[in-house]
Structures are given as structure tokens and as C-alpha cells.
LUMNUSE-330234 format. One record per residue: residue in one letter; residue number from 1; y, z negated, x negated of N, C-alpha, C in turn. Coordinates in steps of 0.1 Angstrom, whole numbers, plus 5000, padded with zeros to 4 digits. Each point is the difference from the previous one (the first is absolute). Example, Ala and Ser with C-alpha at 12.3 -4.5 7.8 and 13.67 -1.06 7.14 Angstrom:
BEGIN
+------+-----+------+------+------+-------+-------+-------+------+------+------+
: code : pos : n.c2 : n.c3 : n.c1 : ca.c2 : ca.c3 : ca.c1 : c.c2 : c.c3 : c.c1 :
+------+-----+------+------+------+-------+-------+-------+------+------+------+
:    a :   1 : 4943 : 4922 : 4868 :  5012 :  5000 :  5009 : 5012 : 5000 : 4991 :
:    s :   2 : 5011 : 5007 : 5004 :  5011 :  5000 :  4991 : 5011 : 4992 : 5008 :
+------+-----+------+------+------+-------+-------+-------+------+------+------+
//
This chain:
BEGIN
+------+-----+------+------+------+-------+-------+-------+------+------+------+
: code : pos : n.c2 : n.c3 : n.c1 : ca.c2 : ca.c3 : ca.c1 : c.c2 : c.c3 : c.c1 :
+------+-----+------+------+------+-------+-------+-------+------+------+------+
:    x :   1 : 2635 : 3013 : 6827 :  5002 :  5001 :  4986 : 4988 : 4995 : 4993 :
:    x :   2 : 4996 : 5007 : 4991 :  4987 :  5002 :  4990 : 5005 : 4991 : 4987 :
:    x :   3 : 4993 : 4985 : 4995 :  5005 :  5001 :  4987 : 4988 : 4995 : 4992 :
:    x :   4 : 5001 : 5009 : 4990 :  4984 :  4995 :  4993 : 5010 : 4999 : 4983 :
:    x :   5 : 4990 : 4989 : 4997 :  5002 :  4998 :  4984 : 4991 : 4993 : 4992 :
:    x :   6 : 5003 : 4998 : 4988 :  4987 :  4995 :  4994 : 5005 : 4983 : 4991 :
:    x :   7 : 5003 : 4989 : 5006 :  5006 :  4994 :  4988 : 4992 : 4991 : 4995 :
:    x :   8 : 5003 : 4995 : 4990 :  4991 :  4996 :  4983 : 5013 : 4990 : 4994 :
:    x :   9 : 5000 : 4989 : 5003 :  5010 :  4992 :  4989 : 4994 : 4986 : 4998 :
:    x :  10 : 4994 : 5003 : 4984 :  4992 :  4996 :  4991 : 5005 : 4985 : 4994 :
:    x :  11 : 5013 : 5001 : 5006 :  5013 :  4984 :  4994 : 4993 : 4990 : 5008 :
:    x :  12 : 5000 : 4989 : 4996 :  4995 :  4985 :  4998 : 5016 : 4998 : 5004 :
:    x :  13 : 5004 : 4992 : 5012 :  5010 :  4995 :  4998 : 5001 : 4988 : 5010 :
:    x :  14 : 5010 : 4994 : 4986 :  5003 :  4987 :  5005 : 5012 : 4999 : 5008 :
:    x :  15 : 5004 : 4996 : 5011 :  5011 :  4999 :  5006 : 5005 : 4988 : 5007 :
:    x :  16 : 5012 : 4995 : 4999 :  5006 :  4989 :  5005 : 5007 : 4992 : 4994 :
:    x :  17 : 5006 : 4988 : 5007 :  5009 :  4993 :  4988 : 4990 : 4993 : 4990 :
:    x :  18 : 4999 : 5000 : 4989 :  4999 :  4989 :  4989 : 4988 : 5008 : 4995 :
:    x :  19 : 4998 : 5011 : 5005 :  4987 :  5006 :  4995 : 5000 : 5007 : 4987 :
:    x :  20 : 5010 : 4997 : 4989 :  5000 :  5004 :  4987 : 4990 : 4988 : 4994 :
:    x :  21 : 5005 : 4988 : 5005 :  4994 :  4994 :  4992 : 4982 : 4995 : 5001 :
:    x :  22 : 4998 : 5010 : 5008 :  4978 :  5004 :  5003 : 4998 : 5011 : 4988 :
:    x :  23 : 5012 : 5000 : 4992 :  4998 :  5016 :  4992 : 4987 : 4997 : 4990 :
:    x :  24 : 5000 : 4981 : 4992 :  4990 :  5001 :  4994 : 4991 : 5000 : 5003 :
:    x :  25 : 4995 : 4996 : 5008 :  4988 :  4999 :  5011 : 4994 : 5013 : 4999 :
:    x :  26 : 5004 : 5011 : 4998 :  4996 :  5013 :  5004 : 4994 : 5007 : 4987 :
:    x :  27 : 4987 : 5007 : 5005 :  4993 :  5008 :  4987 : 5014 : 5011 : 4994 :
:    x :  28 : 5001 : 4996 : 4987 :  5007 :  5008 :  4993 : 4995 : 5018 : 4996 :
:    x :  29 : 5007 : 5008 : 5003 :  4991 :  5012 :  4996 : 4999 : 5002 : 4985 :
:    x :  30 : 5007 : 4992 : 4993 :  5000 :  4996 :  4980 : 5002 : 4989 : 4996 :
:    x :  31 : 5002 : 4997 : 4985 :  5002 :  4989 :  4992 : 5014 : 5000 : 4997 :
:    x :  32 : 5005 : 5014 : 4998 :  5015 :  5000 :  4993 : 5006 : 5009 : 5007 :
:    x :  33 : 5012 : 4992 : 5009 :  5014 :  5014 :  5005 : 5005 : 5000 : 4995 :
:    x :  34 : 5009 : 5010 : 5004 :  5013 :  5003 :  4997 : 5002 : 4996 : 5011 :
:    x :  35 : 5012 : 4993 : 4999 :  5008 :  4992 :  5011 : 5011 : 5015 : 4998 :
:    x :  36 : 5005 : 5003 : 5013 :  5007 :  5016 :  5002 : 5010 : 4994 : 5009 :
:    x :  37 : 5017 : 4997 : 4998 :  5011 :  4998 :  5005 : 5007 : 5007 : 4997 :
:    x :  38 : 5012 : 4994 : 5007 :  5018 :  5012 :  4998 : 5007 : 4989 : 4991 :
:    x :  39 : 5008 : 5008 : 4995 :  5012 :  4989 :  4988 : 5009 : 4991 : 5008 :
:    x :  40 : 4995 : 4995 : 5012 :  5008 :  4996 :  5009 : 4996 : 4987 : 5001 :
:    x :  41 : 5003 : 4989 : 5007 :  5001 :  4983 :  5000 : 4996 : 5000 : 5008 :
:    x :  42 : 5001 : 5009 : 5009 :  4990 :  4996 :  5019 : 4988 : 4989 : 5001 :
:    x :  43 : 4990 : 5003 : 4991 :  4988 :  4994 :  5000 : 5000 : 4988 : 4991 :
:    x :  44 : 5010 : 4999 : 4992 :  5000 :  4982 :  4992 : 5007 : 4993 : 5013 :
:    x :  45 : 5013 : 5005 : 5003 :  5010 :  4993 :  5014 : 4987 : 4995 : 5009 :
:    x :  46 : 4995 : 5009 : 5002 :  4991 :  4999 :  5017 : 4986 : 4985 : 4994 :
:    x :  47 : 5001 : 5003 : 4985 :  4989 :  4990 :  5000 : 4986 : 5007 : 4998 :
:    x :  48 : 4999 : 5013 : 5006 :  4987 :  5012 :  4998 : 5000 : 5001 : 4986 :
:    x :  49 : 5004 : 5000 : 4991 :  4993 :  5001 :  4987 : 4995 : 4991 : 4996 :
:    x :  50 : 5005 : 4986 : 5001 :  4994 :  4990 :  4997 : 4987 : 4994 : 5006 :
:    x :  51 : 5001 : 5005 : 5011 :  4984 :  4997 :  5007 : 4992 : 5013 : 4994 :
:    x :  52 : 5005 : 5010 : 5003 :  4989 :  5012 :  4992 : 4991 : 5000 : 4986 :
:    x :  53 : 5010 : 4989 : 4988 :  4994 :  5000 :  4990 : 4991 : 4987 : 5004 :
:    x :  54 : 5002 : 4992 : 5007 :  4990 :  4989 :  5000 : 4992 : 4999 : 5008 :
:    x :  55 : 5002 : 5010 : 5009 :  4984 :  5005 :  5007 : 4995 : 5012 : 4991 :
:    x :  56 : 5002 : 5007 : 4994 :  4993 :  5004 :  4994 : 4994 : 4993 : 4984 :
:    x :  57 : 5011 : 4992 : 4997 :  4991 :  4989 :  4984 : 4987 : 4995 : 5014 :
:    x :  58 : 5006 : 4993 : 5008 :  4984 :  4997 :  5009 : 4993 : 5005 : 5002 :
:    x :  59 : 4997 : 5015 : 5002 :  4993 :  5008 :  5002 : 4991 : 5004 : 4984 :
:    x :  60 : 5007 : 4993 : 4989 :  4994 :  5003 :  4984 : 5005 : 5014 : 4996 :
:    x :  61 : 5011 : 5005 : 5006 :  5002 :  5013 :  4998 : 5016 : 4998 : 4987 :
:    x :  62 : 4994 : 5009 : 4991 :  5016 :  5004 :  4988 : 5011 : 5006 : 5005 :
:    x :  63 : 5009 : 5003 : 5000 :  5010 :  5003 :  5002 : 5011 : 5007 : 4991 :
:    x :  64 : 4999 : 5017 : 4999 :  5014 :  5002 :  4997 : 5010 : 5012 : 5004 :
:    x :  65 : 5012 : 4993 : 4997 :  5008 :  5004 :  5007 : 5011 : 5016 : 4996 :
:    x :  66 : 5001 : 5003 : 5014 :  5010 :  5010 :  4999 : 5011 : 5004 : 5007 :
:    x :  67 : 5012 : 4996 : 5004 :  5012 :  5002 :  5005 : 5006 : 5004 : 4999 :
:    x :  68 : 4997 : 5015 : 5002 :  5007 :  5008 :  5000 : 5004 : 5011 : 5011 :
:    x :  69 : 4992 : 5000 : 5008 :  5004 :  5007 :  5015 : 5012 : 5000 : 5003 :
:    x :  70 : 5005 : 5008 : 5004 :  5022 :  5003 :  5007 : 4992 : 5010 : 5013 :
:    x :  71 : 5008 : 4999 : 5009 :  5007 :  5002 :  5009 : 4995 : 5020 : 4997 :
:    x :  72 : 4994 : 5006 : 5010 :  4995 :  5015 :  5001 : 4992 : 4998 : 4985 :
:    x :  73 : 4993 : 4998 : 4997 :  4989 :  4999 :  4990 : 5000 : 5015 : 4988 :
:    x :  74 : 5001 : 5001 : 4989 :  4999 :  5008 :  4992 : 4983 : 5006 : 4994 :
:    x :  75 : 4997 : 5010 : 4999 :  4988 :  5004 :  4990 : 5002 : 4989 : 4990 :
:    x :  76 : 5010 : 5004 : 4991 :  5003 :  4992 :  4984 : 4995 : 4984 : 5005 :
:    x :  77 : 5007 : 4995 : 5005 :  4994 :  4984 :  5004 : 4981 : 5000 : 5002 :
:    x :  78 : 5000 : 5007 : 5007 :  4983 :  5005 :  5004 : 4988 : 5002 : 4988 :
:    x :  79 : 5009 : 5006 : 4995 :  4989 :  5005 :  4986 : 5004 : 4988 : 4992 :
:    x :  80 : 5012 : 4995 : 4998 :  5003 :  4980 :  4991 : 4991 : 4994 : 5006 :
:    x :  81 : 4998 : 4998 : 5013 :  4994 :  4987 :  5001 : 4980 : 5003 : 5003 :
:    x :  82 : 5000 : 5015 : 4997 :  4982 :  5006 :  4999 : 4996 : 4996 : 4987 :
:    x :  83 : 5011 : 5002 : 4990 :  4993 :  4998 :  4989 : 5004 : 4980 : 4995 :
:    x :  84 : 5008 : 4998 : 5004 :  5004 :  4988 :  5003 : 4985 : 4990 : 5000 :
:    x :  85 : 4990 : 5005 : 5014 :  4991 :  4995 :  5001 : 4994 : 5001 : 4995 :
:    x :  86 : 4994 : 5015 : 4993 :  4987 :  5003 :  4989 : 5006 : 4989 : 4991 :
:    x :  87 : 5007 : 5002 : 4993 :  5008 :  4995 :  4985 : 4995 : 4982 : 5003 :
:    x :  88 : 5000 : 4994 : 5014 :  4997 :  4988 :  5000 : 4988 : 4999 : 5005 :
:    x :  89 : 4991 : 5003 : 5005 :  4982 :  5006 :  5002 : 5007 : 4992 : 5018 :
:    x :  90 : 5007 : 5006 : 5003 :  4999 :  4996 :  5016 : 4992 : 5006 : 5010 :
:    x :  91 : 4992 : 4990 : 5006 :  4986 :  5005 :  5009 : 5007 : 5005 : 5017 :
:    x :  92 : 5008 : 4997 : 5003 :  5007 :  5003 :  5008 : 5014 : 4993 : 5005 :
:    x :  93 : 5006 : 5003 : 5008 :  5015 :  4997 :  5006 : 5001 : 4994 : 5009 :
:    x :  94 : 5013 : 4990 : 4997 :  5004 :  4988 :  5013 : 5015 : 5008 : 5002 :
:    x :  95 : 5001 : 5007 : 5010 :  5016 :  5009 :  5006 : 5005 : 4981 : 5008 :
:    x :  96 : 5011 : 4996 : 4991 :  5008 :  4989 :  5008 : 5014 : 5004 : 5001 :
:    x :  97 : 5001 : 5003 : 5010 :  5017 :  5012 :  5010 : 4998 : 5003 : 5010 :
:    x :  98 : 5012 : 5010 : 5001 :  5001 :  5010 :  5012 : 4996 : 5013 : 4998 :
:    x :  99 : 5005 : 5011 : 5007 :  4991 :  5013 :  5000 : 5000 : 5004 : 4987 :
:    x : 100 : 5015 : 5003 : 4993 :  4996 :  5006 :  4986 : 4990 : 4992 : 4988 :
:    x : 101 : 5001 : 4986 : 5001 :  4985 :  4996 :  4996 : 4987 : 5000 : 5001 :
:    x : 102 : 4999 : 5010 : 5017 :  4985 :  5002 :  5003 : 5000 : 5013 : 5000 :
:    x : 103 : 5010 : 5006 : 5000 :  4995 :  5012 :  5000 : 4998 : 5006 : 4979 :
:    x : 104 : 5007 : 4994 : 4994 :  4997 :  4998 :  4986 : 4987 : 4998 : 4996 :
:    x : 105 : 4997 : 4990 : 5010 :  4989 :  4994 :  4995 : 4989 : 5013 : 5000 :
:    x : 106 : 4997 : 5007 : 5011 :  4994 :  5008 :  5004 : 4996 : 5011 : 4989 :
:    x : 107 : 5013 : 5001 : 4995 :  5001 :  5016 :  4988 : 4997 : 4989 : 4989 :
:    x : 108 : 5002 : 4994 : 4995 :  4998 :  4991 :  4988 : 4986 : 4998 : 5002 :
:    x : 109 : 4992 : 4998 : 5010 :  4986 :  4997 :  4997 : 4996 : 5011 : 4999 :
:    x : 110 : 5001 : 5012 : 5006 :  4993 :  5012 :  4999 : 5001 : 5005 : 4983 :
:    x : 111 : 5019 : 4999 : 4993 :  4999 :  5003 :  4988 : 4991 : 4989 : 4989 :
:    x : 112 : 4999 : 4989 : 5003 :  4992 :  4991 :  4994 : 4987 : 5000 : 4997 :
:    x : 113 : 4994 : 5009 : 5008 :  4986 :  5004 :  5002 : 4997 : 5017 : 4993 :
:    x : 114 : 5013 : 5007 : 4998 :  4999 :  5015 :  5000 : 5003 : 5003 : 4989 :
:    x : 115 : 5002 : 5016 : 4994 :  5006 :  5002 :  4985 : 5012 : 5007 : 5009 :
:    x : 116 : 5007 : 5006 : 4993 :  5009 :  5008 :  5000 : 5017 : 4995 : 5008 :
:    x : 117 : 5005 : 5006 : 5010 :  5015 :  4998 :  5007 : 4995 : 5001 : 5008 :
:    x : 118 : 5009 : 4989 : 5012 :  4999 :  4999 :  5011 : 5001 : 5014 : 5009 :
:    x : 119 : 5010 : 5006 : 4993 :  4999 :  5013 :  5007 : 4990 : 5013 : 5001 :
:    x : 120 : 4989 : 4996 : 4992 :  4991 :  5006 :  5000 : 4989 : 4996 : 5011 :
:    x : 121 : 5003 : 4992 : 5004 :  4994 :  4997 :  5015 : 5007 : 4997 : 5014 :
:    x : 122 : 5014 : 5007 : 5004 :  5011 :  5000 :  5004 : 4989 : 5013 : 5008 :
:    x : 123 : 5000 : 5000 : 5017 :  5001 :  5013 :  5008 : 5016 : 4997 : 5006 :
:    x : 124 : 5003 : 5017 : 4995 :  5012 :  5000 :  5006 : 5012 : 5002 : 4987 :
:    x : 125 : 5007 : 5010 : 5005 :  5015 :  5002 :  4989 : 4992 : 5005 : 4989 :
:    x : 126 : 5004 : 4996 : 4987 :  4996 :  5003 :  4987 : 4988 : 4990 : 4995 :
:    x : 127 : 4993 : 4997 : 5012 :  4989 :  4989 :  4994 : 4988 : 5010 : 4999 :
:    x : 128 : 4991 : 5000 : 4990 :  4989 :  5011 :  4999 : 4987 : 4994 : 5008 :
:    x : 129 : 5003 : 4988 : 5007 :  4991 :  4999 :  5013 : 4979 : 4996 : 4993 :
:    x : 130 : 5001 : 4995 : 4984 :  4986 :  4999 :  4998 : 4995 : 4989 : 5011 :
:    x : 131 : 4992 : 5001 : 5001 :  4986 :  4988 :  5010 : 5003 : 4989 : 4988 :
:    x : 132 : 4999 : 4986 : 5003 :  4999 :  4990 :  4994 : 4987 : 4998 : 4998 :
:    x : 133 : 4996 : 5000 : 4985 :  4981 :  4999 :  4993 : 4999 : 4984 : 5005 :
:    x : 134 : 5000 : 4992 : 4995 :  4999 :  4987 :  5006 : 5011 : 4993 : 5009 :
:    x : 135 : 4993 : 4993 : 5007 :  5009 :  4993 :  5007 : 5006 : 4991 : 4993 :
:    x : 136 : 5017 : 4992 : 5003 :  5011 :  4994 :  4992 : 4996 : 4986 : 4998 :
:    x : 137 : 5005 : 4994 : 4997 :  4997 :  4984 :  5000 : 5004 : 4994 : 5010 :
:    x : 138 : 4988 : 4989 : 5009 :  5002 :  4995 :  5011 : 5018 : 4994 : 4999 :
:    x : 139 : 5001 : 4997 : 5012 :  5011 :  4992 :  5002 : 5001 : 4991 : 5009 :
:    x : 140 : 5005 : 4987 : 5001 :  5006 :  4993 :  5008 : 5011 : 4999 : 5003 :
:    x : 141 : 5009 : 4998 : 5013 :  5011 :  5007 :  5001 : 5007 : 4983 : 5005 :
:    x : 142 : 5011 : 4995 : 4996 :  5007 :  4992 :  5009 : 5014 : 5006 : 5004 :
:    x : 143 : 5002 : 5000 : 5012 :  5014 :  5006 :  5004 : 5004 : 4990 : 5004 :
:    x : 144 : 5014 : 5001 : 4996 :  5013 :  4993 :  5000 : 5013 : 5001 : 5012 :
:    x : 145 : 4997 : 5015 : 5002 :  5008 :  5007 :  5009 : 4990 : 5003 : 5016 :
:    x : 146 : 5004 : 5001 : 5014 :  5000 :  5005 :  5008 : 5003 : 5014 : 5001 :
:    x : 147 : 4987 : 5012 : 4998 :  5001 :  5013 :  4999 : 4988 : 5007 : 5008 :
:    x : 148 : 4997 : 5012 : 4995 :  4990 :  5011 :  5004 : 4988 : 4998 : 4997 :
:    x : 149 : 4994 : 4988 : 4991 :  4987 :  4999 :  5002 : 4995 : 5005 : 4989 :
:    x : 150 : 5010 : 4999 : 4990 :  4997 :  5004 :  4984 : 4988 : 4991 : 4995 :
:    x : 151 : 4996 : 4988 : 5004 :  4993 :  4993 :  4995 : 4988 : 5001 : 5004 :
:    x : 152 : 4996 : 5010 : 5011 :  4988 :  5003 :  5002 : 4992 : 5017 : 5000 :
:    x : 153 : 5013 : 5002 : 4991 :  4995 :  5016 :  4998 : 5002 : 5004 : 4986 :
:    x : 154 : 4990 : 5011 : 5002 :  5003 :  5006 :  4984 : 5012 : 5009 : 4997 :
:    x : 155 : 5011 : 5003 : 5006 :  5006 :  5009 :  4999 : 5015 : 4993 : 4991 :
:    x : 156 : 5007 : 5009 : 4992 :  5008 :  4997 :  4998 : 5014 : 5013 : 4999 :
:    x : 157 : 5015 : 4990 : 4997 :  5006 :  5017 :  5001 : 5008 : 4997 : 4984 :
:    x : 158 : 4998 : 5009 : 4993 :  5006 :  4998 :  4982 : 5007 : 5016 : 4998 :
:    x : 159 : 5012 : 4993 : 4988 :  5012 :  5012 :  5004 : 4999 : 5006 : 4985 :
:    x : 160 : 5000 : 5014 : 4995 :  5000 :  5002 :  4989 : 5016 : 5007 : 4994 :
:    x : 161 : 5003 : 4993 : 4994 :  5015 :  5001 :  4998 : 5000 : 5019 : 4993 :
:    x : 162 : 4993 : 5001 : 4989 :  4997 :  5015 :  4994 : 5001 : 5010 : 5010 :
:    x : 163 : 4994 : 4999 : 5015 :  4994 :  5011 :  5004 : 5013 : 4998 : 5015 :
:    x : 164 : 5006 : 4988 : 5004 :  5005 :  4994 :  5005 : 4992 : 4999 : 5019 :
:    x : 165 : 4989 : 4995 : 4994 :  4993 :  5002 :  5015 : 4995 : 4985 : 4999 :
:    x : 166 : 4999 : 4996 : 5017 :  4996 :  4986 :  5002 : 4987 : 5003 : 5013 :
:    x : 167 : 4989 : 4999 : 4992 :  4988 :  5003 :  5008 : 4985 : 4988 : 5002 :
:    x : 168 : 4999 : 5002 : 5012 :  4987 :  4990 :  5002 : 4987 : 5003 : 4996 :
:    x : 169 : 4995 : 4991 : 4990 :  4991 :  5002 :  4994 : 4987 : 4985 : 5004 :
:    x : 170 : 4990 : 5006 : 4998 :  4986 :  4990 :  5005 : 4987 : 5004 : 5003 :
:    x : 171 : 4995 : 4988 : 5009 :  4985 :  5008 :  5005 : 4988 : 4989 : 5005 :
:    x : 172 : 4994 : 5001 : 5004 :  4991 :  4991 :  5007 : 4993 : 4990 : 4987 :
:    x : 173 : 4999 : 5003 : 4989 :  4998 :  4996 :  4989 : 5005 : 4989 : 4993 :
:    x : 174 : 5016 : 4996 : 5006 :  5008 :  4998 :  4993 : 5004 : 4984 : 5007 :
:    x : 175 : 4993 : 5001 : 5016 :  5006 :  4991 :  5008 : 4994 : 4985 : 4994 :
:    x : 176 : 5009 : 4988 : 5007 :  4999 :  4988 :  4994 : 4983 : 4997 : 5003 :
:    x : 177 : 5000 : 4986 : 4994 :  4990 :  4994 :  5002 : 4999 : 4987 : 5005 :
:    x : 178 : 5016 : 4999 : 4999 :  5001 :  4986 :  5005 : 5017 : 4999 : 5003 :
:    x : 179 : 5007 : 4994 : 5011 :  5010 :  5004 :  5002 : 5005 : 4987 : 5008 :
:    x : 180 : 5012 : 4994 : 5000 :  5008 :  4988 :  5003 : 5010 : 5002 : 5002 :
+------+-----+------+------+------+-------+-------+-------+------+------+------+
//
């Protein structure tokens, strides 16, 4: 058996127990996130958001917030929390969750950086498939959940209620910079 490939994963990551709290320690890729969560208590319970905001005040980094991610991720939520960040001059994203907060995070930085609908850069279904002109706003990713490795890739999967399609969207572009 022949197997050739080419891999490239550009993520900084920190791994192990207590290793959120090295998060200040770490070159920030901005001054101001958006902190990107689900409307869900997981991350106050566990204690991760409270260390996240105070390794990042340690890090001198602003903070704001958006909680709004559910469960199979929406366009609509996507494009709230793109302009979400313009509207607050956010330099890039802290994803603190599970998959549908990393893979959010993913379309949200691409819209954050881009004009138009997500779906305008969607290959696949009713997405008109444009090339992304700039790359999205870096991200750092903390996962919360045991998954597929959302936190070190650019890919995500976002569902458009209108068109009723739930499609994976991303790109080499897009992947973390820093991942816990």
C-alpha cells in the first residue's frame, strides 16, 4: 500500500491538564476578542470561563462577548456574531465550547473579515462558492468537549434554515492559531 500526503497544521497547541491556565502566557494574535460561546452553563459550571477571562485580562487582551451558538449552528447566528465583532473592533476570536462553537467560530471569522452572506462563499448546494479575498480573523480555539479535532482545523459545518441545507464550510485560511 502506497500512501502519500501533504500535511500542514499551522495550530500552536497547548495540551494537558491545567493547560488553560498558560493561555496568558501566550502571544495573543490581537488586543480585542470576541469571546464566541453557546447560551449554555457548560463553561461557567466547569470553571473554563472564568479562567479564560483571566488569562486573557493577563494576557492585556479586551474582551467581548457573544453567546449565542445552539446546537447545529445557523447562517443567521453567523452573520450576528460577524457583525457583532466589526460593531465592537474585534481583532480576532476566543471559540470557548464544543464543536458547534468551533465550528462557528470558523464561519464567523471568515464573515468578520468579508462583505456579503455566508453563502456567498458556501461550495456546495445553493452556495455561490466565491474564493475568500482576505483571510478571517485569527482564532484561538478552547474545547470543552472530546471531538473530531474542531480545534485544530479550519473547517466548519453551518445549516441554512432558507435553503434547508447543512453544509461544511472553511479552508486552510481559516485554521486556529492557537488551540487548548
Amino acid at each position: 500500500m502506497n500512501m502519500n500526503f501533504d500535511f500542514n497544521n499551522p495550530t500552536h497547541i497547548l495540551f494537558g491538564n491545567g493547560k488553560l491556565n498558560e493561555l496568558g502566557e501566550q502571544p495573543m494574535p490581537g488586543k480585542k476578542a470576541l469571546l464566541l460561546m453557546s447560551g449554555g452553563r457548560s463553561a461557567q459550571v466547569s470553571g473554563a470561563y472564568d479562567r479564560t477571562l483571566e488569562q486573557l485580562h493577563r494576557a492585556g487582551v479586551e474582551v467581548a462577548e457573544f453567546a449565542k451558538v445552539m446546537e447545529n449552528p445557523i447562517k443567521e447566528m453567523v452573520m450576528e456574531g460577524a457583525a457583532f465583532a466589526r460593531e465592537n473592533g474585534c481583532d480576532f476570536i476566543v471559540a470557548l465550547g464544543g464543536g458547534a462553537v468551533l465550528d462557528s467560530a470558523v464561519a464567523i471569522s471568515a464573515m468578520a473579515a468579508n462583505e456579503g452572506d455566508l453563502w456567498d462563499y458556501v461550495n456546495g448546494g445553493t452556495g455561490k462558492g466565491k474564493p475568500l479575498p482576505p483571510p478571517g480573523l485569527p482564532s484561538v480555539t478552547i474545547t470543552l468537549t472530546a471531538g473530531t479535532g474542531s480545534e485544530v482545523n479550519g473547517w466548519g459545518v453551518i445549516s441554512n434554515l432558507e435553503t434547508n441545507e447543512k453544509i461544511g464550510f472553511g479552508g486552510p485560511a481559516l485554521v486556529p492559531v492557537l488551540a487548548v
